[in-house]
C-alpha positions as CSV (number, residue, x, y, z in Angstrom):
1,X,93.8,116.9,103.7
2,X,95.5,118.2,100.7
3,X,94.2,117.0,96.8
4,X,96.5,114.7,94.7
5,X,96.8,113.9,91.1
6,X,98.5,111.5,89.3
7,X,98.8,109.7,85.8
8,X,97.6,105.9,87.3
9,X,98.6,104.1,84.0
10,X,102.3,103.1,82.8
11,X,103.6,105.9,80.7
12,X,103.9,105.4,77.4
13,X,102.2,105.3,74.4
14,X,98.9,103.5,74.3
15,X,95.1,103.5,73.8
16,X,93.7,105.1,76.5
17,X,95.6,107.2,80.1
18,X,93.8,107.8,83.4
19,X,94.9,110.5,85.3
20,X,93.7,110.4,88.9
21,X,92.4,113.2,91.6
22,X,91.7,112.4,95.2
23,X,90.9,114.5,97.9
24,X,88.1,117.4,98.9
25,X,88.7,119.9,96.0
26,X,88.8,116.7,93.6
27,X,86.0,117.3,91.8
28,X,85.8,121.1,92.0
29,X,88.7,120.4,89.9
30,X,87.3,118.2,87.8
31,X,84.6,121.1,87.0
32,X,87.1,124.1,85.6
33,X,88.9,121.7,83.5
34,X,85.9,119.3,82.2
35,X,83.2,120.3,79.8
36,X,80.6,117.9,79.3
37,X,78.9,117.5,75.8
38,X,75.4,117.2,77.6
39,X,73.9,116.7,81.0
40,X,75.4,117.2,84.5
41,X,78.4,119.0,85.2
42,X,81.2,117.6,87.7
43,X,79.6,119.0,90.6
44,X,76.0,117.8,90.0
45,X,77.0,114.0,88.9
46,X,76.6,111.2,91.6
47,X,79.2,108.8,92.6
48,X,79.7,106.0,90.1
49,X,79.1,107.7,87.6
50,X,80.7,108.9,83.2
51,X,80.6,111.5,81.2
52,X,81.5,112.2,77.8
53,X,83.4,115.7,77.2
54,X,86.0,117.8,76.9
55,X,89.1,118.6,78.9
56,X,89.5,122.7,78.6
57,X,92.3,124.5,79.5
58,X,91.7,128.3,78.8
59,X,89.0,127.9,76.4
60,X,91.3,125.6,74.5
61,X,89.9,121.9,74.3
62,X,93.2,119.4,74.7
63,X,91.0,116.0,74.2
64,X,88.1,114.6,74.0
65,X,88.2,112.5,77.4
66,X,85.5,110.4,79.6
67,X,85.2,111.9,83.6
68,X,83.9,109.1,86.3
69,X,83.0,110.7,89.3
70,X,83.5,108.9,93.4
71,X,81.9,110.0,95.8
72,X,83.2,109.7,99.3
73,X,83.5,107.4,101.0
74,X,82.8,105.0,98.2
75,X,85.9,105.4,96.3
76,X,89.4,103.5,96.5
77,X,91.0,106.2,98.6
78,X,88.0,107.0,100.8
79,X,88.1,110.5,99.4
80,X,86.0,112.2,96.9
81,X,87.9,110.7,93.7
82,X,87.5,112.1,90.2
83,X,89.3,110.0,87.0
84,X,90.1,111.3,83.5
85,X,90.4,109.1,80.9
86,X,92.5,110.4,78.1
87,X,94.2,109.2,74.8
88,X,97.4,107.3,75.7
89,X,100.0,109.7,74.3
90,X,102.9,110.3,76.4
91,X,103.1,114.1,75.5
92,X,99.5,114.6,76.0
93,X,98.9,112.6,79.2
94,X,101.5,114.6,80.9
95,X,100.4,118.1,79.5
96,X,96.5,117.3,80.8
97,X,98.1,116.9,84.4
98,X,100.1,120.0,84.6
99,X,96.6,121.2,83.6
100,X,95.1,119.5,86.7
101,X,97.9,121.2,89.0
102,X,97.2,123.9,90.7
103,X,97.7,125.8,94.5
104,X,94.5,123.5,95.3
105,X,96.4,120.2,94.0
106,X,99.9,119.3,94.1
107,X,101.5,115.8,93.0
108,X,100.6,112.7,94.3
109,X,103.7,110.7,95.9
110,X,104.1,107.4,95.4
111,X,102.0,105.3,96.6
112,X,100.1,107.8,98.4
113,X,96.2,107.0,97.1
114,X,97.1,103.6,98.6
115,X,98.2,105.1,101.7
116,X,95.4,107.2,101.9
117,X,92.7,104.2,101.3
118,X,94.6,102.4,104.5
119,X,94.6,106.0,106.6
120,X,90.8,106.0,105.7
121,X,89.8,102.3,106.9
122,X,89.4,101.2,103.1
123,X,92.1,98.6,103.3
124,X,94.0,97.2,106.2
125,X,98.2,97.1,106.0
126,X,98.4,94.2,104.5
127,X,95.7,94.4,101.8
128,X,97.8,97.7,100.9
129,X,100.6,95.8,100.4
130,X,99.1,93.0,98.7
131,X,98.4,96.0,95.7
132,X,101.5,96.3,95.7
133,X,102.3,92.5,94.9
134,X,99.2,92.4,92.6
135,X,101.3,95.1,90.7
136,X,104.1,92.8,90.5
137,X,102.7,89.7,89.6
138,X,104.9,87.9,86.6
139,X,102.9,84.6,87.5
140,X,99.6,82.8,87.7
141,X,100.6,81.7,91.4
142,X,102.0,85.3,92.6
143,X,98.5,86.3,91.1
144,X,96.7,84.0,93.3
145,X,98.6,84.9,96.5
146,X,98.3,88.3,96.4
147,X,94.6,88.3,95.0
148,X,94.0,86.9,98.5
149,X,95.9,88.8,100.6
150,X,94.4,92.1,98.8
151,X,91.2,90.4,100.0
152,X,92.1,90.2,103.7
153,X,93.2,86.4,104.0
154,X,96.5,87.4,106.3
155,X,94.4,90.4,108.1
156,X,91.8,87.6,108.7
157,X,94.3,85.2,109.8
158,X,96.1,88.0,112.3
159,X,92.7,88.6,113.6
160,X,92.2,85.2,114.9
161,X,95.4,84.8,116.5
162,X,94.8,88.6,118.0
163,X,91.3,87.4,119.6
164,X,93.0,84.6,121.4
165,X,95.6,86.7,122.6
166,X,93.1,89.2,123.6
167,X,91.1,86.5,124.9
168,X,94.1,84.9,127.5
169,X,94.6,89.2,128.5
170,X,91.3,89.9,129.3
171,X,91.1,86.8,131.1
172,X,94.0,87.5,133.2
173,X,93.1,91.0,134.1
174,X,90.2,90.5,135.4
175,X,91.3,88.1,137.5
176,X,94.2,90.4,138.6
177,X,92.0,93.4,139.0
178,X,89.2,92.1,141.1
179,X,90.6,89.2,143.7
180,X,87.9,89.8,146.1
181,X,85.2,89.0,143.0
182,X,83.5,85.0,142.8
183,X,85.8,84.8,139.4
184,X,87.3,81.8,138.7
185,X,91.2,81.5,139.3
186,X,93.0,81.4,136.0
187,X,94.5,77.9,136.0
188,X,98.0,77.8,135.2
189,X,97.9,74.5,132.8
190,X,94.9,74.8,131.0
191,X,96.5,78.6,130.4
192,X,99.8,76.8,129.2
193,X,97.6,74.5,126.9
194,X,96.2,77.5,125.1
195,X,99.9,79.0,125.1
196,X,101.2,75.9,123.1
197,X,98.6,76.2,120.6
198,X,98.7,79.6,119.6
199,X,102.1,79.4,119.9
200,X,102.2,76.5,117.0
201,X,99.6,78.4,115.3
202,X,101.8,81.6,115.1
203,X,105.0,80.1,114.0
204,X,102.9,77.8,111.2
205,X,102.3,81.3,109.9
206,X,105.5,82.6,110.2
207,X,106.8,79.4,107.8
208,X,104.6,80.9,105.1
209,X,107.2,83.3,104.6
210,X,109.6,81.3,102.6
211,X,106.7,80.0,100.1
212,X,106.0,83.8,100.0
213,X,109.4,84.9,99.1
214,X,109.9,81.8,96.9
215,X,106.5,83.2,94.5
216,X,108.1,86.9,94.8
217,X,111.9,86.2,93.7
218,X,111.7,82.9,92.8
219,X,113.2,79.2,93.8
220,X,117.1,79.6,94.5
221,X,117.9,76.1,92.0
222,X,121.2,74.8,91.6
223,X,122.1,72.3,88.8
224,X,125.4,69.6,90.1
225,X,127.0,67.2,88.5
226,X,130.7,65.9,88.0
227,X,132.2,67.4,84.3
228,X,130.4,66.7,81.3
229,X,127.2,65.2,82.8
230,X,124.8,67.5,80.7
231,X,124.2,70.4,83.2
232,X,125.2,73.2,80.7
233,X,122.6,71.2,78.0
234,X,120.1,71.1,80.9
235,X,120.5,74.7,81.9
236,X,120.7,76.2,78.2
237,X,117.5,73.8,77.7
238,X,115.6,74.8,80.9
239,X,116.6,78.7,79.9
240,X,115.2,78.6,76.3
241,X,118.5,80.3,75.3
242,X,122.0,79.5,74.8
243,X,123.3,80.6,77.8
244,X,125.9,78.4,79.1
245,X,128.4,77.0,76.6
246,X,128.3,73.2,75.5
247,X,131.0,71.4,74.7
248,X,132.6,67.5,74.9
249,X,135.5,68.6,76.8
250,X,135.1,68.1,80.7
251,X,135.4,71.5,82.8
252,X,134.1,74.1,80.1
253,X,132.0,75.6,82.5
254,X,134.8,77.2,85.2
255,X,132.0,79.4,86.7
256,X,128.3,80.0,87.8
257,X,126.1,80.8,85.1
258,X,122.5,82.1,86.7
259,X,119.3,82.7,84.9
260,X,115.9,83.1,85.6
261,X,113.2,80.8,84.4
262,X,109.7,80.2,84.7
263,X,108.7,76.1,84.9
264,X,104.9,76.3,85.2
265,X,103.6,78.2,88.0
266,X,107.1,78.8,89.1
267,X,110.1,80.8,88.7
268,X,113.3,79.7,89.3
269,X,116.9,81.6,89.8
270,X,119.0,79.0,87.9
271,X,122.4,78.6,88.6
272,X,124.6,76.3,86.0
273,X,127.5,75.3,88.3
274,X,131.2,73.8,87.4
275,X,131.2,70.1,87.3
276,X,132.3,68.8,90.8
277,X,135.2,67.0,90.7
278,X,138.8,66.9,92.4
279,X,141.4,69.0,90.2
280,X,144.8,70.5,91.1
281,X,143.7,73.5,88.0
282,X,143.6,76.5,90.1
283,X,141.2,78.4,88.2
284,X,139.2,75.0,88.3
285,X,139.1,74.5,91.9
286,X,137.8,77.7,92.7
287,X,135.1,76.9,90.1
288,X,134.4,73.8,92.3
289,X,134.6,75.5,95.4
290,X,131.4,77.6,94.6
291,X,129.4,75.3,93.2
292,X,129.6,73.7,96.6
293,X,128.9,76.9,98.6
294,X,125.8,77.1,95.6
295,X,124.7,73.2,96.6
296,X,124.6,74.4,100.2
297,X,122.9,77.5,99.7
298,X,120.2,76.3,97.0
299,X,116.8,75.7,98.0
300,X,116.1,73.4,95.3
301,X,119.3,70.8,93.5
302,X,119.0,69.2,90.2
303,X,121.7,66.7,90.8
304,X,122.7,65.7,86.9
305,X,124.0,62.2,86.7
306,X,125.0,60.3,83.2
307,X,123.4,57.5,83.8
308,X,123.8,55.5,80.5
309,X,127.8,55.2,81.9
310,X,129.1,53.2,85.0
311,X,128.8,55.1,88.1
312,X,131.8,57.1,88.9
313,X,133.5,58.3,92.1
314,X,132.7,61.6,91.8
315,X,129.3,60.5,91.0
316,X,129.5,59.1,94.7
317,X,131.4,62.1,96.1
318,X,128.4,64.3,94.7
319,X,125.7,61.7,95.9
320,X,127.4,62.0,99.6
321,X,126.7,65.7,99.8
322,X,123.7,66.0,98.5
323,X,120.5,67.2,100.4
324,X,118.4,64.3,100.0
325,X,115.3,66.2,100.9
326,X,115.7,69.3,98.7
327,X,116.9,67.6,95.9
328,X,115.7,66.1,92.3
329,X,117.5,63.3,90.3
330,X,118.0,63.9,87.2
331,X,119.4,60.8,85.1
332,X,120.7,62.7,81.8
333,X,121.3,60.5,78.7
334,X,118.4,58.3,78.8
335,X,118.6,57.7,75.2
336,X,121.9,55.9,75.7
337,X,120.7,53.5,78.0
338,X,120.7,53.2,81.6
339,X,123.8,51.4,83.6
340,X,123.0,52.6,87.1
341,X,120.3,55.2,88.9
342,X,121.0,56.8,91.9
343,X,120.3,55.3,95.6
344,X,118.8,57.6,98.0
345,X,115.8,59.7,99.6
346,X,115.6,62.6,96.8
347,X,112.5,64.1,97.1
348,X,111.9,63.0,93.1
349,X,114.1,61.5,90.5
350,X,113.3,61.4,86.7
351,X,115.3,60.3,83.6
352,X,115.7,62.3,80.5
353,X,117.4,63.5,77.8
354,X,118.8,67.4,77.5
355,X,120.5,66.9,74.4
356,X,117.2,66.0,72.6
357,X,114.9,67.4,75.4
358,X,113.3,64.3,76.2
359,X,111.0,64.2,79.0
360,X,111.8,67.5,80.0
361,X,107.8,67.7,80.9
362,X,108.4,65.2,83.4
363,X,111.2,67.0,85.1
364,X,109.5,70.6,85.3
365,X,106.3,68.8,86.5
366,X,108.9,67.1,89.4
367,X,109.8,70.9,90.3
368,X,106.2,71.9,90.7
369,X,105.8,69.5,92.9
370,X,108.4,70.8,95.1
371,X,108.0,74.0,94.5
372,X,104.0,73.9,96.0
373,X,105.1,71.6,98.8
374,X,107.0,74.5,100.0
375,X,103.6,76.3,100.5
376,X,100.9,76.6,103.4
377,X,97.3,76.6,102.6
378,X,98.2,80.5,101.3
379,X,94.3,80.7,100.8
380,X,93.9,81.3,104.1
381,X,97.1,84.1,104.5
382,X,100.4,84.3,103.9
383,X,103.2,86.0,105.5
384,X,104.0,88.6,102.5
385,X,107.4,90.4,103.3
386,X,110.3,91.1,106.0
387,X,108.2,93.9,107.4
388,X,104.8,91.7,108.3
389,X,108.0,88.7,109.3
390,X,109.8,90.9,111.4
391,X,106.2,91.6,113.3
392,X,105.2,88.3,113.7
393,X,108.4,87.2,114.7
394,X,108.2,89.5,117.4
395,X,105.1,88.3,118.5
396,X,106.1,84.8,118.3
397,X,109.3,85.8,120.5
398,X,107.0,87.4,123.4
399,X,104.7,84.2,123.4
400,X,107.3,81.7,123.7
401,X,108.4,84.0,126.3
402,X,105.0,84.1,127.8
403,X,104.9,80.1,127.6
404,X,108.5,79.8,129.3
405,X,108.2,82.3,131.9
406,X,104.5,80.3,133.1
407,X,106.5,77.2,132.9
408,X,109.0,78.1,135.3
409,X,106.3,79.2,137.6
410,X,106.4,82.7,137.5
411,X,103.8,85.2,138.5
412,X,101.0,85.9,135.8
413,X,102.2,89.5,135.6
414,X,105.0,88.8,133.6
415,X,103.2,86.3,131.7
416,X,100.7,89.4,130.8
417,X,103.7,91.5,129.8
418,X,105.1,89.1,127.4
419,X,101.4,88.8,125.8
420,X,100.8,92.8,125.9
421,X,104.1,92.7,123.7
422,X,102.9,89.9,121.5
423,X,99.3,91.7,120.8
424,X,101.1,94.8,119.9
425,X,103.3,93.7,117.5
426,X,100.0,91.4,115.6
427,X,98.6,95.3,116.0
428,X,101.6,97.1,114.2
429,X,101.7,93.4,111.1
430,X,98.0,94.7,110.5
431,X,98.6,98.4,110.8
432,X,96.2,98.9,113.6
433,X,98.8,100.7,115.4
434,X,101.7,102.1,113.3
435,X,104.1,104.9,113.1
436,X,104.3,107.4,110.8
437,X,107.8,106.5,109.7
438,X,106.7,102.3,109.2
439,X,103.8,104.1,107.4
440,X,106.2,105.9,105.0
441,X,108.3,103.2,104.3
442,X,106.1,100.3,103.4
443,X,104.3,103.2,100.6
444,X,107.4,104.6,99.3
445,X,107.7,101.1,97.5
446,X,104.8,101.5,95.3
447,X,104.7,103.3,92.0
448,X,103.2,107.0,91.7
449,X,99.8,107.0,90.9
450,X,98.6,103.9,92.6
């Protein structure tokens, strides 16, 4: 196994750089280019451990730096693991790691001391990728998530549905394998029972996804409304920013205007759409036309109704294509009054005022709401990305298979293909068995150094 260095902390300017060393000339390495000021050299020091010294580079001292030594295996990649600490400058940080190349080191790829800690048995596939999410992590929820994923919630989850699996196989090839044997005959319904239930246990799982992906690149939200109903007010309020123009003249907004925001735990990609209405203005009416196809394509509506004025048609026109369930209310203009309020199943609906930004609280406290009844119990695991999806969703595919070919009475051979399948794709979601190339691609994603 080859050594590999890397600056671990953003470039830039700042207090204090790491530069990182993994592998079985890492600390030899350490030694020609550390000096301590007193005690142990590199080689002597045990794992866990500091020193204060110098980093030399041809008798000339470069900085005053700190050396923590890891010993294998008790270090993040498995791997002896030695870690400079440095001043933060740019310059300097990337001058000490030329210094730390050499024929015996080369330059780590990106991701590869993750890679390395999963190829060692430090982390399983999906607590390496949770780093990666942990890296990415713009909110106090995506925080949460993936600080349980990075400590084995999905692996843990996979594992239980694996045992079962395992579980009905053993079962079933044993029973295959030695007819003449006083084993019991597997029994073709309570077999079927156990089917249906990891079956529904698998595909809860796979739902998890869309909370996942909802945390990752946030709540697709489209605010409607017929002209001049306060969306643009709503949207520039919501944004923090002018970013849609506001005007009293019906139809200023002839086009999608998307932002993203952040209500509470929550991000949202906010799209300010034309006002629905019917108009023979060509430019209008294509205007219209996608901010129906963004209605239909949004996982979250803010329908925007002026309330403190008699119900119009196009008020009922909107109402009629609304979807009830993944949409909020919003009566705009409560300060006016109220004339009429919406009739309907929408998952919430609140009154306000955008203009003044009255009860705003009230409407990004609705959106929470909805936003977390999106979600699983993520504690115990989470689907995190299209790569562990597509696995399970193989999986799933070769149960339900499993479950249909039992139902129509076929032998228990092909029922033990179908699970063989399903087991090895929870085996390549968890990395247990994985190619080089899926291996390659899920690292390549991360950022050189970690």
């Amino acid at each position: 196994m080859e050594t590999i260095a890397a600056i671990a902390t953003p470039h830039g300017t700042g207090g204090v750089a790491v530069i990182r060393i993994s592998g079985p000339y890492a600390i030899r390495r350490a030694a020609e280019v550390f000096a301590p000021v007193r005690g142990k050299t590199p080689l002597e020091m045990a794992g866990y451990t500091c020193a204060y010294g110098y980093f030399m580079q041809n008798e000339e001292r470069l900085d005053d730096v700190v050396l923590t030594v890891f010993r294998a295996p008790h270090s993040y990649t498995g791997e002896d693991v030695a870690e400079i600490s440095c001043h933060g400058g740019r310059y300097l940080t990337e001058r000490l790691l030329r210094a730390v190349l050499c024929p015996e080191v080369r330059l780590a790829e990106a991701g590869e001391f993750t890679k390395r800690a999963f190829l060692n048995g430090k982390l399983s596939l999906t607590q390496a990728e949770a780093v990666a999410d942990l890296i990415a992590a713009s909110g106090e929820k995506e925080l949460q998530c993936a600080r349980a994923l990075r400590e084995g919630a999905t692996f843990r989850r996979i594992q239980r549905l694996s045992d079962v699996l395992l579980e009905m196989l053993s079962d079933l090839a044993v029973w295959a394998d030695y007819p003449d044997e006083d084993i019991p005959e597997v029994d073709g319904g309570a077999l079927e029972k156990r089917l249906s239930a990891l079956l529904s246990d698998m595909e809860t799982l796979l739902s998890s996804y869309d909370y996942g992906r909802i945390l990752r690149e946030g709540l697709r939200t489209a605010i409607v409304g017929r002209p001049n109903v306060g969306k643009s007010t709503l949207f520039n309020a919501l944004s923090g920013c002018e970013r849609s123009i506001v005007t009293d003249i019906a139809g200023t907004t002839r086009d999608v205007v998307e932002e993203q925001v952040r209500i509470g735990s929550y991000r949202l990609r906010l799209s300010d759409t034309a006002g629905m209405h019917e108009t023979d203005e060509p430019i209008e009416r294509i205007g219209v036309e996608r901010s129906r196809q963004h209605l239909q394509a949004a996982e979250l509506v803010l329908a925007v109704f002026d309330t403190s004025e008699p119900c119009t048609e196009a008020d009922r026109a909107l109402l009629e294509l609304l979807p009830e369930e993944r949409t909020i209310c919003v009566c705009n203009k409560s300060d006016k009054g109220l004339c009429w309020q919406p009739e309907g199943d929408c998952a919430e609906t609140v009154y306000i005022s955008a203009k003044n930004e009255d009860n705003l609280k009230a409407l990004e406290a609705a959106v929470e709401r909805f936003a977390q009844r999106q979600g699983a119990a993520w504690e115990d695991g989470m689907i995190a990305n299209e790569r562990q999806r597509d696995s399970l969703r193989a999986a799933v595919e070769a149960v339900r298979e499993a479950l249909s070919a039992l139902q129509m009475g076929m032998a228990f051979d092909a029922v033990t293909v179908c699970l063989d399948a399903a087991a090895d794709a929870l085996l390549q979601l968890t990395g247990e068995r994985i190619t080089e190339r899926v291996a390659d691609t899920v690292f390549e994603r991360f950022c050189v150094g970690k």
